[in-house]
C-alpha positions as CSV (number, residue, x, y, z in Angstrom):
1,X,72.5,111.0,97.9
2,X,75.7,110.9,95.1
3,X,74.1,109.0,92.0
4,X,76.6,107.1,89.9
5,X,77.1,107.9,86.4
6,X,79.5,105.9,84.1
7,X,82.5,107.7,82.1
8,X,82.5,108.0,78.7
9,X,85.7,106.2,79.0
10,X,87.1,103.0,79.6
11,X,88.5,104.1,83.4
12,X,91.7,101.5,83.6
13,X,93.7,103.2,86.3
14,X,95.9,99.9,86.6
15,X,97.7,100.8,83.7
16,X,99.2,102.8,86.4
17,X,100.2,100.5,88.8
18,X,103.6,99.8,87.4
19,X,104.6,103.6,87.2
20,X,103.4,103.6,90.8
21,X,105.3,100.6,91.8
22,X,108.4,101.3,90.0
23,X,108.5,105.3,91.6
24,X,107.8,103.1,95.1
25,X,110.9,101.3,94.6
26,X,112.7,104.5,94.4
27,X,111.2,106.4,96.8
28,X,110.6,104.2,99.6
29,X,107.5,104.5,102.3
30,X,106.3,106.6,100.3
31,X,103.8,105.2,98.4
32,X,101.2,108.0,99.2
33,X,103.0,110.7,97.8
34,X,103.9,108.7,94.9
35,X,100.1,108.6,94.3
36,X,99.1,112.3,94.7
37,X,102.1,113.1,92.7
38,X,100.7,111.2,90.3
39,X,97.3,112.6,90.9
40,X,98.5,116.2,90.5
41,X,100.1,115.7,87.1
42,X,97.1,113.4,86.1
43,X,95.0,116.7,86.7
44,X,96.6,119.0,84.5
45,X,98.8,120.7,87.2
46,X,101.8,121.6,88.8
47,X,103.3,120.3,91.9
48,X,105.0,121.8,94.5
49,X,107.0,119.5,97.3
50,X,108.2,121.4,100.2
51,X,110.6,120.0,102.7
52,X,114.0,119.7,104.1
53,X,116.6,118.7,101.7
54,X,118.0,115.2,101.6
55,X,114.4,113.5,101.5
56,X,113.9,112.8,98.2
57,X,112.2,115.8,96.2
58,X,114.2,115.8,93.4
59,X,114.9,111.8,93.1
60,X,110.8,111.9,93.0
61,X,110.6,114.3,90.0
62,X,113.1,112.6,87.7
63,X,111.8,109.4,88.6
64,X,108.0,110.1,87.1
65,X,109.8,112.0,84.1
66,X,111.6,108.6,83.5
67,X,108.8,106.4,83.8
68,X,106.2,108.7,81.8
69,X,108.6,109.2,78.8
70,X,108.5,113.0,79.0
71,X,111.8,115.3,78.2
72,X,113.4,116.2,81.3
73,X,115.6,119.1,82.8
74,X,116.5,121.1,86.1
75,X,116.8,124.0,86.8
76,X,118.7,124.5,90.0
77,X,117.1,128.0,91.4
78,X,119.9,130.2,92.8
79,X,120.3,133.9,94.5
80,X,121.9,134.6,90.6
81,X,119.7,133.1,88.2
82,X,118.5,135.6,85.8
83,X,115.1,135.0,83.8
84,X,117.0,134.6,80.8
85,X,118.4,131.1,82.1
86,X,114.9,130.1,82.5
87,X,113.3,131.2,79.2
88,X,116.2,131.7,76.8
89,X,118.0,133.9,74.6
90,X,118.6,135.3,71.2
91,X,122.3,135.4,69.9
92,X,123.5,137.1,66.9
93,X,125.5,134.8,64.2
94,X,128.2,136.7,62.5
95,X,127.8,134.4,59.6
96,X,124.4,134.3,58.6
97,X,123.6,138.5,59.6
98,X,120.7,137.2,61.9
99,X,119.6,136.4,65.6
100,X,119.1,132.7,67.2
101,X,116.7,131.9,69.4
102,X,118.5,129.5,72.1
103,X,116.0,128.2,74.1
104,X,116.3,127.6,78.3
105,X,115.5,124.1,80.3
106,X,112.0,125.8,80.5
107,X,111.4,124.2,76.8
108,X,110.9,120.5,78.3
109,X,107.8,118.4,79.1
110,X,108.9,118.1,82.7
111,X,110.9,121.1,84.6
112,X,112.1,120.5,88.2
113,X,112.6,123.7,89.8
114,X,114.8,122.5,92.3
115,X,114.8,125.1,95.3
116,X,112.8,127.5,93.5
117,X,112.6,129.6,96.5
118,X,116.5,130.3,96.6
119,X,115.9,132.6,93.6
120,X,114.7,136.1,94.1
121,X,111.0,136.7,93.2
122,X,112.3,138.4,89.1
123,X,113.6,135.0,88.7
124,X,110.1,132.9,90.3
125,X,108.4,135.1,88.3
126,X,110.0,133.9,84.8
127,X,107.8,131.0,85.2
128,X,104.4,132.4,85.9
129,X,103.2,132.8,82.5
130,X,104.8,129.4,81.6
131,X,102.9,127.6,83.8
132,X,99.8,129.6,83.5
133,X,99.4,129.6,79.4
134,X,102.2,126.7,78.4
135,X,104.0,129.4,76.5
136,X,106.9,132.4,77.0
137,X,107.1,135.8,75.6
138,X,110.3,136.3,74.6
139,X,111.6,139.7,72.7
140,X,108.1,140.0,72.0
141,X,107.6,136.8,70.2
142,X,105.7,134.3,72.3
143,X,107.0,130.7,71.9
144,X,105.0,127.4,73.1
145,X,106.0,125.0,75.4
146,X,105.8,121.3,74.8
147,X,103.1,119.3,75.6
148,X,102.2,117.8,77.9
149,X,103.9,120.6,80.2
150,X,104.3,120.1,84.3
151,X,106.6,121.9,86.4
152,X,107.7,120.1,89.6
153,X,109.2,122.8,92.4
154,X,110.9,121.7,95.7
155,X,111.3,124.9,97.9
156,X,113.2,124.9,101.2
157,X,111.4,125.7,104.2
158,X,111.2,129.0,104.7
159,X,112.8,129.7,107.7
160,X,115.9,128.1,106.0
161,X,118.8,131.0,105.3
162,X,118.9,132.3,101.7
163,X,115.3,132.0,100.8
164,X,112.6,134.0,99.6
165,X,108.7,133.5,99.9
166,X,107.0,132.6,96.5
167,X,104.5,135.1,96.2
168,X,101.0,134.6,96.2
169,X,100.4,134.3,92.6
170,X,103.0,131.8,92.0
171,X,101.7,129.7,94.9
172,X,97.9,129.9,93.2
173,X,100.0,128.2,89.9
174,X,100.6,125.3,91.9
175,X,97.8,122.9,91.9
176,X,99.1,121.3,94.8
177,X,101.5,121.3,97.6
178,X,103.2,117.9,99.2
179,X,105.6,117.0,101.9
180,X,108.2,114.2,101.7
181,X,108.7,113.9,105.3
182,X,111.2,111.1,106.5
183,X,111.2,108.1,105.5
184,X,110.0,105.2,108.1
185,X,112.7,103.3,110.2
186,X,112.3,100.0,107.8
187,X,112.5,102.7,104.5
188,X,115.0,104.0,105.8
189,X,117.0,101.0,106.6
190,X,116.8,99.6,103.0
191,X,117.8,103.0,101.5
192,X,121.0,103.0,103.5
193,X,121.8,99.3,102.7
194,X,121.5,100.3,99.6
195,X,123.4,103.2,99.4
196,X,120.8,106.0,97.7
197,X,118.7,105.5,95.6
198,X,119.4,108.7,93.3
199,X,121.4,106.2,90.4
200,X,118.9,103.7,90.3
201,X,116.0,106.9,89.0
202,X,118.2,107.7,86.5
203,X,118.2,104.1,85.4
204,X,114.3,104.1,84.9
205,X,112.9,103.7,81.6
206,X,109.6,104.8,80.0
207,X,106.3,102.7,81.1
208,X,104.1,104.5,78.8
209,X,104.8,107.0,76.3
210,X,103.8,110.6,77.0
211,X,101.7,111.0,73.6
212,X,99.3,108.3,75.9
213,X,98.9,111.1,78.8
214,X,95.9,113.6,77.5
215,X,94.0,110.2,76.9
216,X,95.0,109.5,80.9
217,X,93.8,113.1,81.7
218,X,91.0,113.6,79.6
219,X,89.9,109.8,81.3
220,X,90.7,111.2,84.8
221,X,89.1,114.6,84.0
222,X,85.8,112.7,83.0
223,X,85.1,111.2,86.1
224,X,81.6,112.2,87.5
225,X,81.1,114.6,90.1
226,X,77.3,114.2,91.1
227,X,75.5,117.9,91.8
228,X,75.9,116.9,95.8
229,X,79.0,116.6,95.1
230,X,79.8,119.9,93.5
231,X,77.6,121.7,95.7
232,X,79.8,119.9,98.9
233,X,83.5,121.6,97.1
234,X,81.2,125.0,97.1
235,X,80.4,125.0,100.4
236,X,84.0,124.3,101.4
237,X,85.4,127.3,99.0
238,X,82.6,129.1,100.8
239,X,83.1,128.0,104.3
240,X,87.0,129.1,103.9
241,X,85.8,132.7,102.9
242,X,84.0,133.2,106.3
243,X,86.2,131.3,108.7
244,X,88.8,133.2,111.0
245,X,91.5,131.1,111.2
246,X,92.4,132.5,107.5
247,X,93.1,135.9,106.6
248,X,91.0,135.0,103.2
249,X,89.3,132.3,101.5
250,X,90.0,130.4,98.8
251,X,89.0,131.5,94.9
252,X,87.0,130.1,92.6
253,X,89.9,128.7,90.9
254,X,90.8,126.8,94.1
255,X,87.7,125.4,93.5
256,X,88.4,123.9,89.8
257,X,91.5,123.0,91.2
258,X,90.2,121.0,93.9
259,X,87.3,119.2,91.9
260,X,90.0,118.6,89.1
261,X,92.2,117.0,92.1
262,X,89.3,114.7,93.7
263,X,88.1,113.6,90.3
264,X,92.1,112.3,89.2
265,X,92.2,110.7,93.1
266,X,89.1,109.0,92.4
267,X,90.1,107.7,89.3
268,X,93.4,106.5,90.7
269,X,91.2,104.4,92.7
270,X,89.5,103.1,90.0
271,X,86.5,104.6,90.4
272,X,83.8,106.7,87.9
273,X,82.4,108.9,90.5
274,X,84.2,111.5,92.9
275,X,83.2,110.7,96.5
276,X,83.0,112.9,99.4
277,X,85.9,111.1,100.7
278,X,88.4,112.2,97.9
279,X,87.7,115.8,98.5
280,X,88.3,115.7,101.8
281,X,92.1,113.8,100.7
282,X,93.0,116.6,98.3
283,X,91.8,119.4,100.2
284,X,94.5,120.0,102.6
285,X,96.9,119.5,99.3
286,X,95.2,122.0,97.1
287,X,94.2,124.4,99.5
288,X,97.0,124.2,102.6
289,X,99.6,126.7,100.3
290,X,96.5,129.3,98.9
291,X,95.8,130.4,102.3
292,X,97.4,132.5,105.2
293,X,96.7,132.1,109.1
294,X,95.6,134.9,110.8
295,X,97.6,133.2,113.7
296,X,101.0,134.7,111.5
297,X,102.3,131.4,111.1
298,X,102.6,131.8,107.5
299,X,100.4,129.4,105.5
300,X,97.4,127.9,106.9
301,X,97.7,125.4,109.3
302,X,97.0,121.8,109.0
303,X,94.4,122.0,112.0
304,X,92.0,124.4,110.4
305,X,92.5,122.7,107.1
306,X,90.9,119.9,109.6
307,X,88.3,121.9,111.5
308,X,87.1,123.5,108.0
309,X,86.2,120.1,106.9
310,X,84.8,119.3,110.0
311,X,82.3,121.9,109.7
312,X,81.1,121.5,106.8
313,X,78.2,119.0,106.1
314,X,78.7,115.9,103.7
315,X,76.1,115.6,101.4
């Protein structure tokens, strides 16, 4: 049995609510995805959104970056982007004798990665150790990032001409993986009478400031996750490394990932405690991208994302 423990902080998720509702009146029928979004970035992570263009990936990502007062830029990922328009450059001034550093859209709180997949895997690679350590080695100096730090990627499906698979390791960087999908007939109905909603994000202003987010995270990160509980994400990190629909499991730091994910979800709810339930939500987001079918389908499929959490006991 889950016992209860209280946060050391004053859990007030409702402060939330108006981000939430102002992200829903941009994306519409999507309220969902509004909320993990919110989730992943709440945890401390980055988000990947994968799905056919036109659906609203990128309206979603400068959309939070409005509302939660962090800096903003895009980078649109092409065939020809070099590192160096990532990360920056030095140029030599005739005047002063001496090298300046010009830094790339990488130096912002929030960077979309907008069809990160077009670029070839040199290029994806440019932001491994930004996302990993919040910083970039650059001539041999190593530069931080600002903070708070998130990246938001959209990638094309893959099948889509012109693309090239993210490699494993900059799939693990993701904390978790989301999918727009289209919109309902009413949502879509509005957006058309309305003519796009694109404009109307870039209209957004700030609903908090983003000096308030580590208090949001550390306040998310603090939510309790009983010994049951901890014991359930092991068995389902374990479970994945013995089940045949993958060609391998998922690592420990799936793990983290996926307790880090529940606990954010939970507190989203308004809750102090991670429940079995909230797992089972973020699973198939956290874990769905870290693993491969053995069926040659790619990335796992959502049906064994199902039957591995059908097979393994709730505590």
């Amino acid at each position: 049995m889950l016992g209860v423990k209280h946060s050391p902080f004053s859990t007030n998720p409702k402060q939330l609510d108006p981000i939430l509702a102002a992200a829903g009146g941009i994306i519409l029928g999507k309220d969902r995805e509004i909320r993990q979004s919110l989730a992943c970035l709440l945890a401390g992570g980055h988000l990947l959104i994968e799905d056919l263009p036109g659906v609203g990936k990128t309206t979603l990502a400068h959309a939070l970056a409005n509302l939660l007062g962090l800096s903003f830029s895009r980078i649109q990922f092409t065939s020809d982007l070099l590192p160096a328009d990532i990360t920056g450059v030095s140029v030599y001034e005739r005047q002063s004798g001496e090298f300046r550093f010009l830094p790339g859209p990488v130096f912002a709180q929030m960077v979309l990665a907008d069809e990160i997949n077009r670029a070839t895997p040199k290029t994806q690679s440019a932001l491994l150790e930004a996302m990993e350590e919040r910083q970039v080695t650059i001539e041999g100096e190593t530069r931080p990032l600002p903070q708070p730090f998130f990246v938001i990627a959209t990638q094309n499906p893959s099948h889509q001409i012109g693309t090239f698979p993210l490699p494993e390791s900059q799939l693990d960087r993701f904390l978790m993986r989301i999918e727009l999908g289209y919109p309902d007939r009413g949502a879509e109905r509005a957006l058309l009478a309305a003519g796009g909603q694109r404009a109307s994000a870039d209209r957004l202003t700030p609903l908090i400031a983003a000096s308030d987010l580590p208090r949001l995270q550390a306040e998310a990160a603090a939510t309790h996750a009983a010994g049951p509980l901890i014991d359930y994400v092991q068995a389902l990190v374990e479970a994945s490394r013995r089940d045949a629909a993958f060609q391998h499991g998922l690592s420990p730091r799936a793990g983290l990932a996926l307790l880090a994910a529940a606990r954010a979800w939970a507190w989203l709810d308004g809750r102090d405690m991670v429940l079995p339930d909230d797992v089972q939500e973020m699973l198939p987001l956290v874990a769905r991208h870290r693993l491969r079918s053995t069926q040659g389908t790619g990335m796992a499929r959502s049906e064994d994302i199902a039957a591995l959490i059908r097979a393994v006991s709730i505590p």
